[in-house]
C-alpha positions in Angstrom: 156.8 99.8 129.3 159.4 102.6 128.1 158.5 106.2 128.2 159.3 107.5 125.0 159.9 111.2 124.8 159.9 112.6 120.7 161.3 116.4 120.5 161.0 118.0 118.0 163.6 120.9 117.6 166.6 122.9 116.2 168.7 122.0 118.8 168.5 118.2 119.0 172.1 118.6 120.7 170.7 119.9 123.6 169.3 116.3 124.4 169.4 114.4 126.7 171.5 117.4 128.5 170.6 117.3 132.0 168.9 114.6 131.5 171.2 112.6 131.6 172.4 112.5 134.8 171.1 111.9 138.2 167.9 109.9 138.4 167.2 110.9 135.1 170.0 109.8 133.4 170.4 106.5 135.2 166.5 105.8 134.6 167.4 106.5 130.7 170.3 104.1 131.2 167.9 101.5 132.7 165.4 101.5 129.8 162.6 103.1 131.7 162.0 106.5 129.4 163.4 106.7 125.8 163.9 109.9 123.5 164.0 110.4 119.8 164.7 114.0 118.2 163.6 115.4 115.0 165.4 117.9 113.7 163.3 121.2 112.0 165.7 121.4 109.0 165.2 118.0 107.9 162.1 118.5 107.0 163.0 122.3 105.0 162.5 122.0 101.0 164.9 124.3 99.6 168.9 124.0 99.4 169.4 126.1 102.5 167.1 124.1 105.2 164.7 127.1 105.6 162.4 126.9 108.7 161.5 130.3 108.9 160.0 133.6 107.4 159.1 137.2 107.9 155.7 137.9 110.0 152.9 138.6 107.8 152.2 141.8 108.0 155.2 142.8 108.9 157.3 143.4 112.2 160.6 142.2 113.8 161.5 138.5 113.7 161.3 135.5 111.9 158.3 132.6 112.5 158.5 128.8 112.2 156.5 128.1 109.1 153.2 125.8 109.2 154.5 123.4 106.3 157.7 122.6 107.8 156.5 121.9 111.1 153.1 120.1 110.0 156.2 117.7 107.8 157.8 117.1 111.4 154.9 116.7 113.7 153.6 114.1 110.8 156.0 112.3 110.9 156.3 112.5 114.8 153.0 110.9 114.9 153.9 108.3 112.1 156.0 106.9 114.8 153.7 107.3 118.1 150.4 108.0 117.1 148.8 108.1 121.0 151.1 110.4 122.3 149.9 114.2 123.4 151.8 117.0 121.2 152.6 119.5 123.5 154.1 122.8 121.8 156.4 125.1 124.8 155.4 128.3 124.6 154.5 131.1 126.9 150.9 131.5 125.1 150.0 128.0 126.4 148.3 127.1 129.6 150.2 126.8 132.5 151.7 123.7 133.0 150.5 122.1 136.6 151.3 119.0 138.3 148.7 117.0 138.1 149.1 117.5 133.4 152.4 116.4 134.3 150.9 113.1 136.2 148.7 112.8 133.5 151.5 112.6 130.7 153.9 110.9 132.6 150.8 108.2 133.1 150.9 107.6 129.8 153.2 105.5 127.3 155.1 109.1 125.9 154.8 112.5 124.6 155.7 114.9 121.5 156.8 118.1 122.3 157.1 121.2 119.7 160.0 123.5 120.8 160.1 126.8 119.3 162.1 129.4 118.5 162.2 132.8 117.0 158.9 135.2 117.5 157.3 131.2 118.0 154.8 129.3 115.7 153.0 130.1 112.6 149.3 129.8 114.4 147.8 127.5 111.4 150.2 125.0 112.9 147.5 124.6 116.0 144.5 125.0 113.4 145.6 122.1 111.8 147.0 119.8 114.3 145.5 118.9 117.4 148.8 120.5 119.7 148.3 121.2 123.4 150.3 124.9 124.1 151.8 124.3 127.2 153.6 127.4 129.1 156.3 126.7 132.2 156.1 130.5 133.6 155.3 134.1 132.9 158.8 134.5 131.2 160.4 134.0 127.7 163.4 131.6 127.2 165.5 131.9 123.7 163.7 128.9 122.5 161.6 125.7 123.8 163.9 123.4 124.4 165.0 124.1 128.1 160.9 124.5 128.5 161.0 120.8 126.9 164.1 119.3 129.3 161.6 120.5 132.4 158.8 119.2 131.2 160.9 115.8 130.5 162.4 115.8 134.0 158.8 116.4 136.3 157.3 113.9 134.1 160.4 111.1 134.0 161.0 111.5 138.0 157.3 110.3 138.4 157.5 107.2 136.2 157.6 103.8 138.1 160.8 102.8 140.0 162.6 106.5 139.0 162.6 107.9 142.9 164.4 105.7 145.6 160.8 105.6 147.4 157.6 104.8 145.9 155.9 107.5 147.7 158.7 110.3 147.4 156.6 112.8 145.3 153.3 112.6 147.4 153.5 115.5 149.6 155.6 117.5 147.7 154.4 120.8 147.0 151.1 121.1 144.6 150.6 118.0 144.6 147.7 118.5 147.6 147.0 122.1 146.0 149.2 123.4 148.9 153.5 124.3 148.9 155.0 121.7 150.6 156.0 122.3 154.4 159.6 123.0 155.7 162.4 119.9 156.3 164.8 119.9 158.4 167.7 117.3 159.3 170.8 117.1 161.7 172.0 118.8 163.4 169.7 119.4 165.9 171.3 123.0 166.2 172.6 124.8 163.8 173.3 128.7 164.1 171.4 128.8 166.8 168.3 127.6 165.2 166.5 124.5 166.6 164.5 121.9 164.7 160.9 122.1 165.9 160.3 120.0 168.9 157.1 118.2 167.5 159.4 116.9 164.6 161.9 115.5 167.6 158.1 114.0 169.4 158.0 110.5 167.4 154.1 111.3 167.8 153.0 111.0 164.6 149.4 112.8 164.9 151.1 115.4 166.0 153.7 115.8 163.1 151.1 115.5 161.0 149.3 118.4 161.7 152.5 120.7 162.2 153.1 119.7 158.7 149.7 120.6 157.5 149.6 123.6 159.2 153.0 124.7 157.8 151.9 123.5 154.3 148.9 126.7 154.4 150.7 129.0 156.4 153.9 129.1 153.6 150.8 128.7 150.9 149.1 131.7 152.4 151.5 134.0 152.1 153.6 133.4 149.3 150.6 131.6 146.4 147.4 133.1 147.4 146.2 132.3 144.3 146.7 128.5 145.4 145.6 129.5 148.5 142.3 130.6 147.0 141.6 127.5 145.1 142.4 124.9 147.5 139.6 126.9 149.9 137.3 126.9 146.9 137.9 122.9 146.9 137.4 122.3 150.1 134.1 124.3 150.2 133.1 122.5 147.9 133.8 119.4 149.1 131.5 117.3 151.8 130.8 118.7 155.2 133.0 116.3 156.8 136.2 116.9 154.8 135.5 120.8 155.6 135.7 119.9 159.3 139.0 118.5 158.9 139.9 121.0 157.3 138.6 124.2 158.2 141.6 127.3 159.0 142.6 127.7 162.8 
């Protein structure tokens, strides 16, 4: 099954972009994700393609209007009626790691990119969109929010990565930053790669790893820090064991 990717924008230029190239790119070459564009103006009703209007009530800007973008999400759906809409915008909810696994689990996925001062809000009243954030930051428009939202999902569909269990300790997706790597050589600038990762034991690797995973997630995301505690206390008695801080 393709993953098909709809984006809608003013920008359809911008795509595939980055996408495609690198595992990306050869994974759209292969047939394993698709993407459509729609572009805004297409939808406008008046000789100039107007998507866009003063704030109501006043203030600096333009805003997408409601009609226009209800006309292209419609029709968006007319074509894939069971995939999410996500709209980028930094009003949404932050976007985590396991709503990316959940999107790229599925058969494809809408997404609004906007531009100006954003979205007229009757847009969401009247459409069931998912607002979707990628940081605490603003970006001249949605589309580079859309391209990573694209590549997290489209590295994590089947047969993308070189090995099936590539993303599986990779940072968040155990609630915890992933731990250091190292490769050859050995020494480098006077700095030694850890003798347990030289050991072969296994066990032993294994823990060095954990234990690098919440010392880095400690001190630079205590706010993942803080909920992957809260999950383990919740969690049975036995699992807390395991897991319980040195």
């Amino acid at each position: 099954m393709t993953f098909a990717a709809q984006i809608i924008t003013l920008y359809p230029d911008m795509f595939p972009g980055p996408l495609g190239a690198s595992l990306a790119g050869k994974a759209l070459k292969d047939g394993k994700w698709s993407y459509e564009t729609f572009q805004m103006r297409d939808f406008a009703t008046d000789k100039h393609r107007s998507v866009d209007d003063t704030p109501a009530g006043g203030g600096a800007g333009m805003v997408l209007r409601a009609d226009i973008l209800g006309a292209a999400v419609d029709a968006a759906i007319a074509k894939q009626p069971n995939a999410p809409i996500l709209a980028m915008t930094p009003r949404g909810k932050p976007l985590t790691q396991t709503k990316v696994r959940e999107i790229s689990g599925g058969e494809g996925v809408t997404i609004l990119c906007g531009r100006f001062e954003g979205f007229d809000e009757r847009i969401f009243e009247n459409r069931t969109i998912e607002q979707v954030s990628i940081g605490d930051y603003i970006l001249s428009g949605g589309e580079m929010a859309a391209l990573i939202l694209l590549d997290a999902c489209i590295r994590l569909l089947p047969d993308v990565m070189g090995h099936a269990s590539s993303g599986d300790e990779e940072s968040f997706e155990n609630g915890l930053l992933e731990y250091p790597h190292y490769t050859r050589p050995i020494e480098w600038e006077g700095r030694i790669i850890p003798e347990v990762l030289r050991s072969g034991d296994h066990a032993k690797i294994a823990a060095w790893r954990q234990g690098a995973s919440e010392a880095i997630t400690r001190s630079r995301r205590p706010d993942l820090w803080k909920r992957h505690r809260d999950v383990l206390d919740s969690s049975p008695s036995d699992v807390r064991q395991n897991n319980k801080e040195d």
